[in-house]
ZATORPA-688663 format. One record per atom (N, C-alpha, C): residue in one letter; x, y, z. Coordinates in steps of 0.001 Angstrom, whole numbers, padded with zeros to 6 digits, always signed. Example, Ala and Ser with C-alpha at 12.3 -4.5 7.8 and 13.67 -1.06 7.14 Angstrom:
# ZATORPA-688663
A+013190-005690+007800
A+012300-004500+007800
A+013200-003300+007800
S+012850-002250+007080
S+013670-001060+007140
S+012900+000030+007870
//
This chain:
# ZATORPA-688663
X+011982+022764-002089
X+011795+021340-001841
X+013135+020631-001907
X+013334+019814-001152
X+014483+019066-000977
X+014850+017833-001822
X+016061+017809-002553
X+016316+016818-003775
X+016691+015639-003577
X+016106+014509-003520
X+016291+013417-003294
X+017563+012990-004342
X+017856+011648-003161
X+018859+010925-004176
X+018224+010053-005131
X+018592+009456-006747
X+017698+008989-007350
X+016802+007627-006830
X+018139+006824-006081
X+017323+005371-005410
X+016303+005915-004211
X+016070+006844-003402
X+014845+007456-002840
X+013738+008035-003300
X+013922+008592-004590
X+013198+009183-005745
X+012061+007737-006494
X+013106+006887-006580
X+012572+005968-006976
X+011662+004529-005824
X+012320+004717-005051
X+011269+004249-004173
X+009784+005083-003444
X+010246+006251-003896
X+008766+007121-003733
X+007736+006901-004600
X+008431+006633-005641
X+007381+006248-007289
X+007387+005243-007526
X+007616+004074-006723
X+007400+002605-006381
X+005808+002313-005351
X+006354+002905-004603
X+004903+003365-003292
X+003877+003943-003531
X+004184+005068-003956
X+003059+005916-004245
X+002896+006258-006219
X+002802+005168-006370
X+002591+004650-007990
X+001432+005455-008610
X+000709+005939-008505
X-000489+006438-008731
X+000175+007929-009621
X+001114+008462-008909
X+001637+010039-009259
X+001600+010695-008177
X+002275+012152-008198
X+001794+013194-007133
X+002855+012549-005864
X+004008+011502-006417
X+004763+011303-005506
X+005604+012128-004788
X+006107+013415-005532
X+006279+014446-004874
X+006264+015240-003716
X+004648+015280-003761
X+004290+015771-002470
X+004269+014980-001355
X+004771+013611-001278
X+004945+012891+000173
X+006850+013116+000186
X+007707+013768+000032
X+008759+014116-000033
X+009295+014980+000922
X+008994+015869+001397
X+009001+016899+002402
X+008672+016713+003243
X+007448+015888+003962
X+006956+015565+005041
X+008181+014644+005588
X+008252+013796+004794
X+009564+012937+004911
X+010484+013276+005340
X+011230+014409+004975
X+012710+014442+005470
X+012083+015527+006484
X+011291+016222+006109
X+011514+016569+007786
X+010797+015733+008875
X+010133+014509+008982
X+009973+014051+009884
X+010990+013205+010053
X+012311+012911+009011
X+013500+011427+008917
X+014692+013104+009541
X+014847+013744+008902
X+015983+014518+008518
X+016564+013885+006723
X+017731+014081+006927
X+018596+014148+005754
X+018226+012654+004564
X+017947+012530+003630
X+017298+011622+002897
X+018881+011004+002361
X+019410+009872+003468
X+020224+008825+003182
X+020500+007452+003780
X+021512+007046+003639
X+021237+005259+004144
X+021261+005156+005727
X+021743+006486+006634
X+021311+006241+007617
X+020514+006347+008396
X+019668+007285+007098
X+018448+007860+007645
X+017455+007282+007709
X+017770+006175+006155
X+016894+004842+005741
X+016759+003523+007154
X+017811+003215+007814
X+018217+002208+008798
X+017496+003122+010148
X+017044+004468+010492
X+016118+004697+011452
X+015047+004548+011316
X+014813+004760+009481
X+013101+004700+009630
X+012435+002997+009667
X+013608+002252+009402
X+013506+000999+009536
X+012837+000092+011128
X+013366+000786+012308
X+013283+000722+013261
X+011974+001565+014078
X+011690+002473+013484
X+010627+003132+014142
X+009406+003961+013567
X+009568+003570+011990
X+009186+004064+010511
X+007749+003224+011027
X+006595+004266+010461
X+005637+003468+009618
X+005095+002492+008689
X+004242+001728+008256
X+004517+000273+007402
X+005053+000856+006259
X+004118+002373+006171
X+004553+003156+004561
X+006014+003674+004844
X+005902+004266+005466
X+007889+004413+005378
X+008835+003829+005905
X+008377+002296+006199
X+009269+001493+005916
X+009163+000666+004361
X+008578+000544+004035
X+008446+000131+002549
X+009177+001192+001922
X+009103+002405+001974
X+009883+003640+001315
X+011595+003048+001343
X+011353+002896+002595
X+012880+002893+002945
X+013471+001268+002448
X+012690+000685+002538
X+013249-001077+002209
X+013719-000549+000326
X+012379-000081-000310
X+012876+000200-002130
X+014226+000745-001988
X+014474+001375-001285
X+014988+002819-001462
X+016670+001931-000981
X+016599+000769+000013
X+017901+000426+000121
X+018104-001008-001133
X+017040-001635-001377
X+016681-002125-002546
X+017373-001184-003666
X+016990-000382-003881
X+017837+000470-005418
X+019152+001400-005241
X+019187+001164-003707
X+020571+001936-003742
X+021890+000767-004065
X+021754-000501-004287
X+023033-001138-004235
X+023895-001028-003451
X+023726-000663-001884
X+024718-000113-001314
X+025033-002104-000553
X+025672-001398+000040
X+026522-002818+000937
X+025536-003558+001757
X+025136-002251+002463
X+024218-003043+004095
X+022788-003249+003024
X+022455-003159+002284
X+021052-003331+001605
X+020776-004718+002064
X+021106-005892+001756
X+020457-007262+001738
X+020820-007373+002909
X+021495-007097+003873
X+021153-007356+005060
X+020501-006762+005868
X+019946-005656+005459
X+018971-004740+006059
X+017586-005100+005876
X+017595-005803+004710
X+016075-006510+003629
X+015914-007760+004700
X+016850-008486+004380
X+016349-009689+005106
X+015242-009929+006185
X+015623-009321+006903
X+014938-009947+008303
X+012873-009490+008345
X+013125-008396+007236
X+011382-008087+006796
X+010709-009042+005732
X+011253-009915+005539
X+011245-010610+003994
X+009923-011717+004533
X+009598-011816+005819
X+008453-012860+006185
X+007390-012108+007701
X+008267-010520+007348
X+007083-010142+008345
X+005641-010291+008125
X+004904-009658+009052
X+003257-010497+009097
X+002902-008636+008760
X+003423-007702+008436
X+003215-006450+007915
X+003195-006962+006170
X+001813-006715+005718
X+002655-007114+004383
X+003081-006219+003200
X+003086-004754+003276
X+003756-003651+002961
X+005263-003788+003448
X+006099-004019+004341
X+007413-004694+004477
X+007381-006033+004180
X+006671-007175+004013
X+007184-007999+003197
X+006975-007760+002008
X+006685-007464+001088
X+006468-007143+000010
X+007365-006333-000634
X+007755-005128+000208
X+008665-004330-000208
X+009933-004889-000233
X+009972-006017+000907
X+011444-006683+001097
X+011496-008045+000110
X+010725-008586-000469
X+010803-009253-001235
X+011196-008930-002457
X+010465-008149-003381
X+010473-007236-004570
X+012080-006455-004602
X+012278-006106-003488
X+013664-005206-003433
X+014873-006253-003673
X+014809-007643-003090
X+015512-008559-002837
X+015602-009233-004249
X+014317-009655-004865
X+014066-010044-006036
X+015071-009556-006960
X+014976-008169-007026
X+015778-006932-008287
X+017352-007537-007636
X+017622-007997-006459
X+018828-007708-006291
X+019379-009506-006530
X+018567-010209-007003
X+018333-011527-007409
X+018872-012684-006236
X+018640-012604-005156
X+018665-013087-003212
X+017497-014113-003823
X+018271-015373-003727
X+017475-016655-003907
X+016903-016379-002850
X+016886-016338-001551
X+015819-016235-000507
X+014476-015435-000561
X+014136-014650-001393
X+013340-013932-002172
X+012646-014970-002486
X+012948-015851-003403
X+012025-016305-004708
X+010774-017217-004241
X+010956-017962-003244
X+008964-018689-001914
X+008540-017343-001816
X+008907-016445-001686
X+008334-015013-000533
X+007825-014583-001978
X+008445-014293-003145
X+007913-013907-004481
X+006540-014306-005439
X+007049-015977-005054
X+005929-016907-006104
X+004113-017074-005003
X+004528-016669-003565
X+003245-016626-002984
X+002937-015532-003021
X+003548-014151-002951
X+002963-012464-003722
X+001679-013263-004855
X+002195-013823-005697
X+001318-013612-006715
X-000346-014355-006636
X-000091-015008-005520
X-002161-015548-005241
X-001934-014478-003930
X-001469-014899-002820
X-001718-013070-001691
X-003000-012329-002320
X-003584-012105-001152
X-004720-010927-001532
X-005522-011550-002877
X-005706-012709-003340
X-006784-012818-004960
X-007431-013874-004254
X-008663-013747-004392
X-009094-012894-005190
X-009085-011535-004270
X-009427-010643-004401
X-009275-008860-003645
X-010044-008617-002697
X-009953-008654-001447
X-010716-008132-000880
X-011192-006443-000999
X-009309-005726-001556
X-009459-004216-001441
X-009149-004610-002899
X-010570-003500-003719
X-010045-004032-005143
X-008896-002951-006172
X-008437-003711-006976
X-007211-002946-007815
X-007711-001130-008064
X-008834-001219-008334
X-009370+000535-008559
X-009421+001071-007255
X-008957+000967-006419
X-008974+001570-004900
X-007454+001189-004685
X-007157+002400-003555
X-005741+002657-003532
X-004721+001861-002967
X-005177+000890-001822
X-004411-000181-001370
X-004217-001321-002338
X-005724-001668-002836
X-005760-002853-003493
X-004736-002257-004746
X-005097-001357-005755
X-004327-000709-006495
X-002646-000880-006327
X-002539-000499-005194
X-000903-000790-004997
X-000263-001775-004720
X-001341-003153-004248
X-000240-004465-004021
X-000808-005272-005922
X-001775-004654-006673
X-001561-005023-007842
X-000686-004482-008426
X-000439-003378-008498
X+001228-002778-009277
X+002034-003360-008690
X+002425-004089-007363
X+003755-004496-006904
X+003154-006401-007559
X+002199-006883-007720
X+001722-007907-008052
X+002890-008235-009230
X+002255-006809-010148
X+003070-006869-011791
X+004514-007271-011653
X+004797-006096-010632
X+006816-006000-010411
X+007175-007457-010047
X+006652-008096-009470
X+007376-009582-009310
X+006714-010305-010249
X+005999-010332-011314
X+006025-011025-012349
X+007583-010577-012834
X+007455-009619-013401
X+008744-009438-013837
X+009887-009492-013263
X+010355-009318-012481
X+011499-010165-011404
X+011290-011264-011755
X+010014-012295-011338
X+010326-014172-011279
X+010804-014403-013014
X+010240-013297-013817
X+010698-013563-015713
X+012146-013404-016013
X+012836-013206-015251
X+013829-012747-015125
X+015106-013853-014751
X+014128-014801-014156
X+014807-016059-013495
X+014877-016936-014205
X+015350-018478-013896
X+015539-019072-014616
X+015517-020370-013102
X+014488-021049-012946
X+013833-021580-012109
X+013097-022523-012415
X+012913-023958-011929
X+011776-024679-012693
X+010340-024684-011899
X+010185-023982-010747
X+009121-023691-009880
X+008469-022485-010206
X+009126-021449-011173
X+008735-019961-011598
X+007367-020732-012772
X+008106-021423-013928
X+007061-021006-014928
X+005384-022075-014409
X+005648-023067-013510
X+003973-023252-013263
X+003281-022276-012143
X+004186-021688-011160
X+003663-020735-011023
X+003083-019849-011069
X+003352-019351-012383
X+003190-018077-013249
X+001542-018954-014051
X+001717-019889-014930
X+000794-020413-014928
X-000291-020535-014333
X-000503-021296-013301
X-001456-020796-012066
X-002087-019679-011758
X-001100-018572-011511
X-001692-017124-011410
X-001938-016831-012906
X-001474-017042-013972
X-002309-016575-015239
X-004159-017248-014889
X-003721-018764-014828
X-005722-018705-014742
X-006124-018262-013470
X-005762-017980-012487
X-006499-017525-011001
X-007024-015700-012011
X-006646-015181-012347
X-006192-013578-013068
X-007653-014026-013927
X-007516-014880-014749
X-008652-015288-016166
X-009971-015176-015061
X-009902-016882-014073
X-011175-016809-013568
X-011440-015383-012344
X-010628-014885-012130
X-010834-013445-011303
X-012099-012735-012554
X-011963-012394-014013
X-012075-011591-015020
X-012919-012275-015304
X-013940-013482-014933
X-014849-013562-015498
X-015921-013626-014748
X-015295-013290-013210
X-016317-013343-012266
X-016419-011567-011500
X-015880-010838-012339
X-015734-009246-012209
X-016954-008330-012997
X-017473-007515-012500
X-017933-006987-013267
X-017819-006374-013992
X-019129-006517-015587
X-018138-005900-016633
X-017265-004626-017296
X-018044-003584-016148
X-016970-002414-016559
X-015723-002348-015512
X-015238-003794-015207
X-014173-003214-014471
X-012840-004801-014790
X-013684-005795-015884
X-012777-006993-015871
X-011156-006150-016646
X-011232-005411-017541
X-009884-004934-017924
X-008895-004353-016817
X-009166-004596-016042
X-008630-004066-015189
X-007339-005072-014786
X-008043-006735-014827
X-006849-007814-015054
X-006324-008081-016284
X-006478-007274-017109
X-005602-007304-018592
X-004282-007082-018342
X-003577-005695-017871
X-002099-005505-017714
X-001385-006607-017319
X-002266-007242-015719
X-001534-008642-014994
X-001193-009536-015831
X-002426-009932-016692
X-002026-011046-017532
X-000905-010747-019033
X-001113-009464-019133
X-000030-009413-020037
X+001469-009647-019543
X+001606-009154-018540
X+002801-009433-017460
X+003518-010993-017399
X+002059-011463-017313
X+002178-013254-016821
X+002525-014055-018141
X+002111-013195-019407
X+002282-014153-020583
X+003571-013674-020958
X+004139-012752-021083
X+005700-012223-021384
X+006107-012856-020805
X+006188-012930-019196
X+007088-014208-018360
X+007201-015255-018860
X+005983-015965-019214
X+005769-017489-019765
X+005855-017591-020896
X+006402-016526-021670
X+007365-016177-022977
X+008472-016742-022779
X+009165-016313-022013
X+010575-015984-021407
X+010360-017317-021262
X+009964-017877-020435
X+009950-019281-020168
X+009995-020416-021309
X+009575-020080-022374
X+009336-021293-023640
X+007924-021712-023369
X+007274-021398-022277
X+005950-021903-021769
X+004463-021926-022757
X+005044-022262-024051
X+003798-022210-025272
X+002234-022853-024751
X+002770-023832-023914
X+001260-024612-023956
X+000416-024111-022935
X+000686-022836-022330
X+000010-022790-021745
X-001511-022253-021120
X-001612-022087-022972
X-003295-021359-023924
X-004056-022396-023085
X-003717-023870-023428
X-004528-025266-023329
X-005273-024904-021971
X-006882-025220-022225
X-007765-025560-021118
X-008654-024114-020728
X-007903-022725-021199
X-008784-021213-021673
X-009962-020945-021512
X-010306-021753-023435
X-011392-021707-024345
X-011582-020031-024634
X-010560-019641-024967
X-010589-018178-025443
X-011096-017522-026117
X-011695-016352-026426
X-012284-016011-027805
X-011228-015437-028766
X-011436-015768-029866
X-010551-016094-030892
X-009141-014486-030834
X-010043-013381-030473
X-009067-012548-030378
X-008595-012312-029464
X-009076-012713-028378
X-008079-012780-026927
X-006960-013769-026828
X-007111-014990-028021
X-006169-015979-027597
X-005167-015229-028826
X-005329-015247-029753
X-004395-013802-030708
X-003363-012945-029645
X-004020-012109-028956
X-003027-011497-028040
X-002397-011990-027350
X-002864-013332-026610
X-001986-013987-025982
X-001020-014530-026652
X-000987-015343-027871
X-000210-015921-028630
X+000744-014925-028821
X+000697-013460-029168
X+001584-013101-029729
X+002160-011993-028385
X+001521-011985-027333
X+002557-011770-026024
X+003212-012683-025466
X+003423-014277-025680
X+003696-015239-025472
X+005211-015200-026321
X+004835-015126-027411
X+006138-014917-028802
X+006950-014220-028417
X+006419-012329-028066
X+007194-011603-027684
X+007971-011480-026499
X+007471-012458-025530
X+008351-012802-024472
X+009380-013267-024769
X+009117-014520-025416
X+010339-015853-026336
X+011367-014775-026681
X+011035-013703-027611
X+011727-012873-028724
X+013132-011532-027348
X+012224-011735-025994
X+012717-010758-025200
X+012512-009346-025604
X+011218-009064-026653
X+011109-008198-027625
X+010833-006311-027139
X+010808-006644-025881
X+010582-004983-025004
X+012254-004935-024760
X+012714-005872-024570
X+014368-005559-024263
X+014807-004858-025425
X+014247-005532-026528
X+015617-005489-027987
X+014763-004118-028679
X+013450-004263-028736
X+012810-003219-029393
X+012386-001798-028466
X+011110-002311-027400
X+010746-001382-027119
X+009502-002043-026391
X+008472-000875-026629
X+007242-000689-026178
X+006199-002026-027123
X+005395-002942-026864
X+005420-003751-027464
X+004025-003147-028253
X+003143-002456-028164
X+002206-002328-029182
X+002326-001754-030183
X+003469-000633-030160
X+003812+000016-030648
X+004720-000820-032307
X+005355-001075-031306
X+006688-002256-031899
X+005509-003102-032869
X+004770-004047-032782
X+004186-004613-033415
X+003398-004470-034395
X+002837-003177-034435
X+002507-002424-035629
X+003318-001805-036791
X+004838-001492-036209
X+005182-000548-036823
X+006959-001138-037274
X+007094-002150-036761
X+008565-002870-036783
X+008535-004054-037721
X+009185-003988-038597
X+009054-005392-040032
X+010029-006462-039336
X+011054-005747-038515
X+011610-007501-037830
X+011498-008237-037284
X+010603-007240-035986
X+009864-008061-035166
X+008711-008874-035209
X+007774-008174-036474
X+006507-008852-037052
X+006902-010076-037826
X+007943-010138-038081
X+008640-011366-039298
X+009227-012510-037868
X+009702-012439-036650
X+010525-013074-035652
X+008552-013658-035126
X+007959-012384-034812
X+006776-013080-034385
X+005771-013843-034975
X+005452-013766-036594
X+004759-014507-037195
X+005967-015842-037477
X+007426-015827-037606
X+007650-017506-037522
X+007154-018107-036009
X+007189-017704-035121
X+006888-018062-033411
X+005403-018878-033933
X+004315-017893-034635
X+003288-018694-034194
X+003000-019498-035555
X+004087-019615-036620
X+004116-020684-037310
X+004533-022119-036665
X+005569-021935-036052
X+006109-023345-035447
X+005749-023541-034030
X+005865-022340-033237
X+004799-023300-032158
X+003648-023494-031976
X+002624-022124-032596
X+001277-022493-032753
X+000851-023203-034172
X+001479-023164-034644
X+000797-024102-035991
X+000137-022998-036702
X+000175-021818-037006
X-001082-020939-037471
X-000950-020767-038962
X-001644-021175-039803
X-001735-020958-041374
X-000675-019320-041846
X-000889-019307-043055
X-000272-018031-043158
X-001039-016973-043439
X-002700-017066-043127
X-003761-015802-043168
X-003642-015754-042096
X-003700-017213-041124
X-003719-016615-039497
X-003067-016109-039144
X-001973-015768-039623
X-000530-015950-038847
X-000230-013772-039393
X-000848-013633-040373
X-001372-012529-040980
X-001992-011246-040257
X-003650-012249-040230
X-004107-011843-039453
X-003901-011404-037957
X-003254-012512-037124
X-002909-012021-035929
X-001814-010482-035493
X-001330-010625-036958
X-000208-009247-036617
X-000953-008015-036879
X-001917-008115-037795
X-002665-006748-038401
X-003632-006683-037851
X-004004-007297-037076
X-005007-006742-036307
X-004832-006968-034413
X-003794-007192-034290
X-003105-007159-032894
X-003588-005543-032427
X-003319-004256-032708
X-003703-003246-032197
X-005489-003410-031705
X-006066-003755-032952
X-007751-003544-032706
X-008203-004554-031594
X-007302-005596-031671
X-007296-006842-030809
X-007572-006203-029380
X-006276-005717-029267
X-005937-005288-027772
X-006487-004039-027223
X-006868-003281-028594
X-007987-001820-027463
X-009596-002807-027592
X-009612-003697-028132
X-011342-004012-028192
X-011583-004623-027173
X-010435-005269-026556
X-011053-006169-025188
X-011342-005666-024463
X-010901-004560-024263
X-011367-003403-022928
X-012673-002703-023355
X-013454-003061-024093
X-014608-003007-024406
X-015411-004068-025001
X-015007-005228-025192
X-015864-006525-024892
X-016646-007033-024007
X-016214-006883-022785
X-017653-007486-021828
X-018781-006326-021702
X-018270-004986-022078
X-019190-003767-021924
X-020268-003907-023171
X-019437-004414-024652
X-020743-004376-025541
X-021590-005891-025295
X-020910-006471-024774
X-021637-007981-023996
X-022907-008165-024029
X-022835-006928-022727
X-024288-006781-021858
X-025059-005807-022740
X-024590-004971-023458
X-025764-004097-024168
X-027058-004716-024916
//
């Protein structure tokens, strides 16, 4: 099998997100030839929607020269596997012209016609996530109501889903509240009506955004169970911006794990 370069490697496992990216690798170069930037600029021209999206990541993560001018001109096609890919790629490479093409990704396609557990819908929700994180990244005053917005479009999606499949908008919204971390964006629980342990997780993915706490620490569930600096940075967060007593404020850290595996089984014991 033929060894990709890593920015092609990585636009294979951008696309075909699921796994088993591998095996679309070979077909590839022998239907492209040689897996590089000029090989990328043919499939551009006569490539499929899927391997042109391959090829847009792929000049997206190479940093090379011709990249943003190769991105551009897909950035508002009516394909939306090349816009998407050319947005997201553009995004990482932080091309203010990106950021309209970015903040409308995130209503695009919602509510789903093809839903997230099926393989199309599945894949413009993983690229959904990736430009949350790109627009968190910014520093914009049109990003954080944005992000807002698509946090409740995501809520009322999840309550009009059925119930063995609403967790399914959990990851998104964790995405959307780290951003609106990043942002200072505290108030933006108001108008919910949450149940008491869903607004817990939010509060304290909200904090850990503020804190930048996947940058400095890590993995955040992990981190929050098991890290005394970060549990001490996140219980002052929801002392002074949420106001939370010091049992609440307690409570929300020690039971943040049970918090966050029980919701994915809340609307299921619902209906029982």
């Amino acid at each position: 099998m033929n060894v990709l370069p890593t920015y092609i490697d990585h636009a294979f496992r951008t696309v075909y997100y699921g796994g088993q990216h591998e095996k679309f690798f070979e077909p590839f170069v022998q239907r492209w030839g040689k897996p590089n930037i000029e090989t990328l600029s043919s499939v551009l021209v006569s490539g499929s929607p899927e391997e042109k999206a391959i090829a847009l990541f792929a000049l997206g993560y190479s940093n090379s020269r011709q990249a943003k001018e190769a991105l551009l001109p897909f950035l508002h096609s009516k394909e939306p596997m090349e816009r998407w890919a050319s947005a997201l790629s553009l995004g990482m490479m932080r091309d203010e012209a990106a950021l309209p093409v970015l903040i409308r990704l995130l209503d695009e396609f919602l509510p789903p016609r093809t839903h997230p557990i099926e393989k199309d819908g599945g894949l413009y929700h993983f690229w959904r996530m990736k430009a949350v994180n790109i627009l968190g990244n910014w520093n914009h005053r049109e990003i954080a109501p944005a992000l807002h917005d698509a946090l409740k479009k995501s809520w009322e999606i999840e309550q009009e889903e059925q119930p063995m499949l609403k967790h399914i908008w959990h990851p998104y919204q964790d995405e959307l509240l780290y951003a609106l971390g990043r942002k200072g964006a505290f108030g933006v629980l108001t108008g919910f009506g949450l149940p008491s342990a869903r607004r817990r997780i939010w509060m304290i993915l909200l904090s850990c955004g503020f804190l930048r706490a996947r940058t400095r620490y890590g993995e955040l569930l992990t981190q929050i169970q098991i890290n005394p600096k970060l549990q001490q940075e996140v219980t002052d967060i929801l002392e002074q911006r949420f106001g939370l007593t010091v049992q609440e404020r307690t409570e929300s850290i020690d039971n943040f794990a049970e918090d966050y595996y029980a919701r994915m089984g809340e609307e299921v014991s619902a209906t029982k």
